[in-house]
Residue frames as qw, qx, qy, qz and C-alpha x, y, z in Angstrom:
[[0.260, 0.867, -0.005, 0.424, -25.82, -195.84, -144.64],
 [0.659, -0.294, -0.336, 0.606, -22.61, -194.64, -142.93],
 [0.036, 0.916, 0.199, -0.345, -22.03, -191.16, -141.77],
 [0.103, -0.374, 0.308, 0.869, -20.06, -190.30, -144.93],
 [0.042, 0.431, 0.762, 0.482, -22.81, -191.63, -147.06],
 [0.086, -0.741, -0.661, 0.081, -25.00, -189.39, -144.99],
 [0.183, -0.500, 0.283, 0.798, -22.63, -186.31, -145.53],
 [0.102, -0.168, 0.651, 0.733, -23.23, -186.77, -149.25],
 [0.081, -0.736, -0.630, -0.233, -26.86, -187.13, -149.11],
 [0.261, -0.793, -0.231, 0.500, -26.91, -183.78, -146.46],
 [0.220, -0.232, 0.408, 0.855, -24.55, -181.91, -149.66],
 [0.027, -0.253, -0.583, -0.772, -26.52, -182.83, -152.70],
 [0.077, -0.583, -0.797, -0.136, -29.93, -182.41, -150.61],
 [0.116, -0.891, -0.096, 0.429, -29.45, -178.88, -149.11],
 [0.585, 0.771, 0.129, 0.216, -26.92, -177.97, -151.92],
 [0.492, -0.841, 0.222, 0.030, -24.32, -177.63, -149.84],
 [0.515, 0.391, -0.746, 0.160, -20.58, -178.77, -149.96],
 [0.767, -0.270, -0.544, 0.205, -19.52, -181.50, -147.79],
 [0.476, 0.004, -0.505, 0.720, -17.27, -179.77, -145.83],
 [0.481, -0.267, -0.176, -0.817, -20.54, -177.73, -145.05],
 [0.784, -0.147, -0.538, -0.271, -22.57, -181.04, -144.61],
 [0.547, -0.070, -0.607, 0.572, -19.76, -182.28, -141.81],
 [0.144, -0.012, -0.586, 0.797, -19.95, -179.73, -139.96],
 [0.703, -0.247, -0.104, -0.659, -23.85, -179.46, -139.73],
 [0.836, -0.272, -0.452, -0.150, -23.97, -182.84, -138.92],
 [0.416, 0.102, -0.608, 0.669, -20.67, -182.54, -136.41],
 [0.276, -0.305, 0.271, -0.870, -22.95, -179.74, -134.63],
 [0.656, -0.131, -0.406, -0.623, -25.79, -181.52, -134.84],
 [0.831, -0.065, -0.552, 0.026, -24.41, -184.50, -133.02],
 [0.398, 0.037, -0.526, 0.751, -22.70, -182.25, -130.40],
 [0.261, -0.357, 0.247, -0.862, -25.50, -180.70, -129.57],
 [0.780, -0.209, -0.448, -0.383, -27.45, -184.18, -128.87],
 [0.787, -0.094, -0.525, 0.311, -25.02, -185.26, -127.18],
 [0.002, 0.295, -0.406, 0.865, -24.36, -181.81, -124.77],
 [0.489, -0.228, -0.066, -0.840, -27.76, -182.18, -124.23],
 [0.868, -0.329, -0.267, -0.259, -28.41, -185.59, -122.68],
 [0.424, 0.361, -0.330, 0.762, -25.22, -185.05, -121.27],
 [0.291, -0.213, 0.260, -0.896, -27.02, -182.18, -118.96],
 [0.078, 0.131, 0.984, -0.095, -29.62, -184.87, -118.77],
 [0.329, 0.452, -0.039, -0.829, -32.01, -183.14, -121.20],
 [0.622, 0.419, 0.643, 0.155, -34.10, -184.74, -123.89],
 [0.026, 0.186, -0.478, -0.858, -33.89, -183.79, -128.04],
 [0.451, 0.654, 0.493, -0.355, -37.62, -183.85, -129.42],
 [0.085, 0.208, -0.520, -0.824, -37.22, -183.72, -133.34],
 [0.721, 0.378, 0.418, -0.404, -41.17, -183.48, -133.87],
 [0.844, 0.332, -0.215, -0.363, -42.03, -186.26, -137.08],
 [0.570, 0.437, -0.688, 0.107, -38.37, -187.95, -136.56],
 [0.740, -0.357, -0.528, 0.216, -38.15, -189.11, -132.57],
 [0.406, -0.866, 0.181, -0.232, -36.41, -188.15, -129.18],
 [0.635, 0.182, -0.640, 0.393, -33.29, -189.06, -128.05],
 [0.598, -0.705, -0.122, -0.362, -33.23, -189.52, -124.02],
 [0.297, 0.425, -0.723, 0.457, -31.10, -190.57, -121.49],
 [0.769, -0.493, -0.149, -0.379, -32.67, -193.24, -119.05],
 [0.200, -0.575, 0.773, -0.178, -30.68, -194.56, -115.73],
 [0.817, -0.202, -0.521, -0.142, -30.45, -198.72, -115.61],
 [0.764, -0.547, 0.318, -0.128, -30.14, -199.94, -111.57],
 [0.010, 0.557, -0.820, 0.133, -27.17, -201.93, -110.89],
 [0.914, -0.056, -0.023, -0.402, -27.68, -205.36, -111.10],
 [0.493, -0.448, 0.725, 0.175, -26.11, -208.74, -110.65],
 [0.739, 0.452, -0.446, -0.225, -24.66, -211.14, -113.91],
 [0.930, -0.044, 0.334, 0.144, -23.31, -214.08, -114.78],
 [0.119, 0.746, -0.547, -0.362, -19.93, -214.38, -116.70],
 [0.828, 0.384, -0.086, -0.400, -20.33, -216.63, -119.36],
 [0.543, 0.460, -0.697, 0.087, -16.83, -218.11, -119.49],
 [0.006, 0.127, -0.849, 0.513, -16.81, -219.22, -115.22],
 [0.450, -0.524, -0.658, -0.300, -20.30, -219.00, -114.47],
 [0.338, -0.269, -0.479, 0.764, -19.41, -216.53, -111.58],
 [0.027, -0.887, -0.454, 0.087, -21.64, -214.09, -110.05],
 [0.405, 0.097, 0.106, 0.903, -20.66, -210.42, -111.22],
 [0.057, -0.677, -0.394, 0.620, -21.88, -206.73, -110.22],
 [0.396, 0.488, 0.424, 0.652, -22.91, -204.73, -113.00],
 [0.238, -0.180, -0.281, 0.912, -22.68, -201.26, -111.83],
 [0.309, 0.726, 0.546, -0.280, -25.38, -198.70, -112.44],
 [0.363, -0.122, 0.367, 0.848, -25.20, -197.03, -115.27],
 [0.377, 0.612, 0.174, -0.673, -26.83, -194.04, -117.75],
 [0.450, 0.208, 0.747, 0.442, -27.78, -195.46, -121.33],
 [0.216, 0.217, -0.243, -0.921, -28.81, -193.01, -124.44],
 [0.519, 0.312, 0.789, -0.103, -32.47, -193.95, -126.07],
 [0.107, 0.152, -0.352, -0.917, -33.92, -193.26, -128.90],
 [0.462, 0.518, 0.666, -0.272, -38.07, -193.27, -129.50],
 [0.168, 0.151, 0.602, 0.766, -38.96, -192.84, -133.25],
 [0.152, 0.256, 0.279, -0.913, -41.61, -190.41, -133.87],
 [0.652, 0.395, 0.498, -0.414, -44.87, -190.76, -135.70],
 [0.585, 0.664, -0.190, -0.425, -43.82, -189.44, -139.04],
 [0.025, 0.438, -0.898, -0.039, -40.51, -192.23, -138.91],
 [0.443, 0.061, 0.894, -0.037, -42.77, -195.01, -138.06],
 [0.569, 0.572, 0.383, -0.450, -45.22, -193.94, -140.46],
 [0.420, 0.649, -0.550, -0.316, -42.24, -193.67, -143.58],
 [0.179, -0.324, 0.920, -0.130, -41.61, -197.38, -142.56],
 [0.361, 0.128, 0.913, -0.139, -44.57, -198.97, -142.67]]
């Protein structure tokens, strides 16, 4: 599913128009993202959490020389799926 297919499910399931739909979901995604941003977690109890964990700086390999390379440190977004998600899955 892309995010216009998921627009058009978000219309016909709330009863909404799209141009409705968009901007729920536009919000929706700007607030996730303000929020780990600020380095805050989202907690959607049954569906998951999105987080924001730090990785250390580390050393690689480039694949084309075989030189050592510094990988800087950096912040990465997670996501943990909540009970009710793993539970519609399996």
């Amino acid at each position: 599913m892309n995010k216009a297919e998921l627009i058009e499910h978000i219309a016909l399931q709330a009863d909404i128009s799209k141009a409705s739909a968009t901007r729920a979901l536009e919000a929706m995604i700007e607030g996730v993202k303000a929020s780990l941003k600020k380095g805050d977690s989202v907690s959607v109890v049954g569906f998951g959490t999105f987080a924001v964990t730090k990785r250390a700086a580390r050393t690689g390999r480039n694949p084309r020389t075989g030189n050592e390379i510094k990988i800087k440190a950096a912040k990465v977004p997670k996501f943990r799926p909540g009970k009710g998600l793993r539970d519609a899955l399996n």
